[in-house]
C-alpha positions as CSV (number, residue, x, y, z in Angstrom):
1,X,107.4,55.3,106.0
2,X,109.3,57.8,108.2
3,X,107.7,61.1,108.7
4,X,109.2,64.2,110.3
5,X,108.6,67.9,110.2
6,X,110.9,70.6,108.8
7,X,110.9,74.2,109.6
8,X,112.2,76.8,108.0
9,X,113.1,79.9,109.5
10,X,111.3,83.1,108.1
11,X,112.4,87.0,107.5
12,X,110.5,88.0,110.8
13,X,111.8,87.4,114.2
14,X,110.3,84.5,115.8
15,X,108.3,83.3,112.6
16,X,108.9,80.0,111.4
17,X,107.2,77.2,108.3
18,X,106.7,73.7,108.8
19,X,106.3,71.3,106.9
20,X,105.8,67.6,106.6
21,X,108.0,64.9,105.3
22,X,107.5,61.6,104.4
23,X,110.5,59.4,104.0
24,X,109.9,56.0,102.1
25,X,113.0,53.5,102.0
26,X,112.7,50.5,100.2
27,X,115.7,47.2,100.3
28,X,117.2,48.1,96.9
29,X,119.1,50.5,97.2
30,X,120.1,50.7,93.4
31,X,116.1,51.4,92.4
32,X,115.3,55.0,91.1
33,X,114.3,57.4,93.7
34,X,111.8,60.4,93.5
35,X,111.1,63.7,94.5
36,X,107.5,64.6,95.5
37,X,106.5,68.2,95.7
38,X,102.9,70.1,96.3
39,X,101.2,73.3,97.3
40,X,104.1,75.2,97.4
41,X,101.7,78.1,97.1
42,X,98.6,78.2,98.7
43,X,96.2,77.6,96.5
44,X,97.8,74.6,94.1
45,X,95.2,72.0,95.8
46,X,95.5,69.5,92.7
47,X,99.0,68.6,93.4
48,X,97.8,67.7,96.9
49,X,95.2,65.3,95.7
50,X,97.6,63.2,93.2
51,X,100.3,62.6,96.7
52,X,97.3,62.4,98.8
53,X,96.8,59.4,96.3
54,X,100.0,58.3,95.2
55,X,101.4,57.7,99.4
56,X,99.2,55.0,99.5
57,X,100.5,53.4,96.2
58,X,104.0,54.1,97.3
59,X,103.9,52.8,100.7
60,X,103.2,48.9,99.2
């Protein structure tokens, strides 16, 4: 598992986001890959219990 941290620039000067990445690679590169999303808004805590979750199950 890589993780890194992106930032996104905002409409006011000097304001920025971040957020976390996690990068998992595994040795096939033919298997199916996914795209994990959650909280996008503030207050959509269930999405970050099921990743919060899944990361471990992924990182096997």
């Amino acid at each position: 598992m890589q993780k890194s941290i992106e930032r996104i620039a905002a409409e006011s000067e000097g304001v920025s986001y971040e957020f976390p990445l996690f990068r998992f690679t595994g040795s096939d590169k033919a298997a199916p890959s996914a795209y994990l999303q959650a909280a996008l808004h503030a207050g959509e805590l269930p999405g970050v219990v099921a990743i919060d979750a899944l990361m471990p199950m992924v990182a096997r």
